[in-house]
C-alpha positions as CSV (number, residue, x, y, z in Angstrom):
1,X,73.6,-205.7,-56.2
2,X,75.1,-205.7,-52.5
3,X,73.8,-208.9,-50.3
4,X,72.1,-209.3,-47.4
5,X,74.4,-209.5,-44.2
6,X,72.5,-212.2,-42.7
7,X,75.8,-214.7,-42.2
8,X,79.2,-213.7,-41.3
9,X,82.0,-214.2,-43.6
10,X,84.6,-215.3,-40.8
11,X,83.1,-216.5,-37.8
12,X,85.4,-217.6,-34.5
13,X,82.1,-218.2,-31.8
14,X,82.8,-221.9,-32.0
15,X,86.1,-222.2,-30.4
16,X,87.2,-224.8,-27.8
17,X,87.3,-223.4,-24.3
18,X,91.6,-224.0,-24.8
19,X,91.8,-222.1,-27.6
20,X,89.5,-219.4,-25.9
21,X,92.2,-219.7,-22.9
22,X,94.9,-219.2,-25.6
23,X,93.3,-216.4,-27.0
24,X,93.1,-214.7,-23.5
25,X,96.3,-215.5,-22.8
26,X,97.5,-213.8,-26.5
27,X,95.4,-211.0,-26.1
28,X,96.5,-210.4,-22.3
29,X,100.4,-210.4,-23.5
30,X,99.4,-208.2,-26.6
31,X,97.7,-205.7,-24.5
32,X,100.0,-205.6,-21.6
33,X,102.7,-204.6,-24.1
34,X,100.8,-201.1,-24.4
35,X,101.0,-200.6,-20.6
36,X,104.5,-202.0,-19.9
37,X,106.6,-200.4,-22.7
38,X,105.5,-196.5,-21.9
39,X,106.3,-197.6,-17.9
40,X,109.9,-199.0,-19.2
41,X,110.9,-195.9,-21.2
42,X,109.7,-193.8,-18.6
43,X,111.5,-195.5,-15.6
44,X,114.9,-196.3,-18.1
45,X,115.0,-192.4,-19.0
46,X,114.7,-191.3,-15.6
47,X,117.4,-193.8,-14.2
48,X,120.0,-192.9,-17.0
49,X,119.4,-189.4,-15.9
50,X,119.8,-190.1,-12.0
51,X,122.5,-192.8,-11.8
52,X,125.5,-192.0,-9.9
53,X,127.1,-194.6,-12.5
54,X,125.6,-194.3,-15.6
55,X,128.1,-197.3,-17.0
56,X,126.8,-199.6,-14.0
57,X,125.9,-203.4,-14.6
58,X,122.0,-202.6,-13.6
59,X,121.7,-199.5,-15.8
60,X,123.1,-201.7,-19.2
61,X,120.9,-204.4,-18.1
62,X,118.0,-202.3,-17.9
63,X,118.7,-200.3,-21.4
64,X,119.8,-203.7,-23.1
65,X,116.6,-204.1,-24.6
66,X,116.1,-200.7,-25.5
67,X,119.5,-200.9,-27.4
68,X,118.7,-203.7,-28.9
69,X,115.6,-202.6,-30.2
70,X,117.1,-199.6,-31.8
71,X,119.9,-201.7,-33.5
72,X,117.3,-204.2,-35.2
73,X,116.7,-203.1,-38.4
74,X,113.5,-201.7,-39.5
75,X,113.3,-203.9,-42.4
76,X,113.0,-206.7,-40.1
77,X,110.1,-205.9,-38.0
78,X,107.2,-206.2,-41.0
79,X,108.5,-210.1,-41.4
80,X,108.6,-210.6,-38.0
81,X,105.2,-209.0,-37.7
82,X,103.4,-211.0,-40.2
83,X,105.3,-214.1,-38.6
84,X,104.0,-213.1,-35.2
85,X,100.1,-212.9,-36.6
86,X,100.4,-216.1,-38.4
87,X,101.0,-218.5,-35.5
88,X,98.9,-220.1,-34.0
89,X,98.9,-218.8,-30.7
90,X,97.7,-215.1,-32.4
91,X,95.0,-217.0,-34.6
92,X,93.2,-218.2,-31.0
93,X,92.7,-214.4,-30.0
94,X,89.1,-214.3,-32.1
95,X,88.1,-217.0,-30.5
96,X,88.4,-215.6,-27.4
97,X,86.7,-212.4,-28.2
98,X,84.2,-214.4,-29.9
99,X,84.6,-212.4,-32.8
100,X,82.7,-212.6,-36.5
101,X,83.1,-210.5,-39.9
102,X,80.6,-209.8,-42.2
103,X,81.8,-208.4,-45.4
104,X,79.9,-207.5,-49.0
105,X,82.4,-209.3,-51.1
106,X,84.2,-211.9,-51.1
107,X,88.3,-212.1,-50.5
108,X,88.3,-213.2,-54.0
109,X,86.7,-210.6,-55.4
110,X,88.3,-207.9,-53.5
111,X,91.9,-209.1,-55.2
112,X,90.4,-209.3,-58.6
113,X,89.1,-205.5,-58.1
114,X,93.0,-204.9,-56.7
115,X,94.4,-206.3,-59.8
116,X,91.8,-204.4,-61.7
117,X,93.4,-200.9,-59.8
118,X,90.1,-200.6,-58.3
């Protein structure tokens, strides 16, 4: 028998209005990543193509981080990832998106159905 959704499971509509600033601030820096980083590669590509001195102070500084990036290894990034979501400047951004989950089981009973191989 499935339950009634009348109550959310997680619920983040009572946060303090600094964690809701938090949040915003998360969010914005989250979001603004997926704006920024196509502008960078864009603008990085096109000034490695047009420099008159490709080996320049100013072109390195601008590709640094896209060097460094590709020298990080991949194995890396899902630790620092799950680091990233854990803090607790990521956990304000449901509070300020006022956000709730309803779900038809528990957390507990969806790892005893994974253990199951359900």
């Amino acid at each position: 028998m499935v339950p009634a959704l009348t109550q959310p499971t997680r619920s983040y509509i009572d946060g303090t209005p600094t964690q809701r600033r938090l949040g915003f601030v998360a969010a914005s820096i989250f979001s603004a990543t997926y704006v920024i980083a196509p502008v960078y590669l864009l603008i990085t590509g096109v000034t490695l193509v047009r420099a008159k001195r490709p080996l320049s102070r100013d072109v390195w500084l601008l590709t640094l981080p896209l060097i460094a990036s590709a020298l990080i290894p991949a194995k890396i990034l899902p630790k620092f990832g799950r680091w990233l979501l854990q803090t607790k400047f990521m956990a304000c951004v449901p509070y300020y998106f006022e956000y709730e989950e309803y779900h038809e089981i528990t957390d507990q009973e969806v790892l005893k159905l994974h253990e199951e191989g359900k």
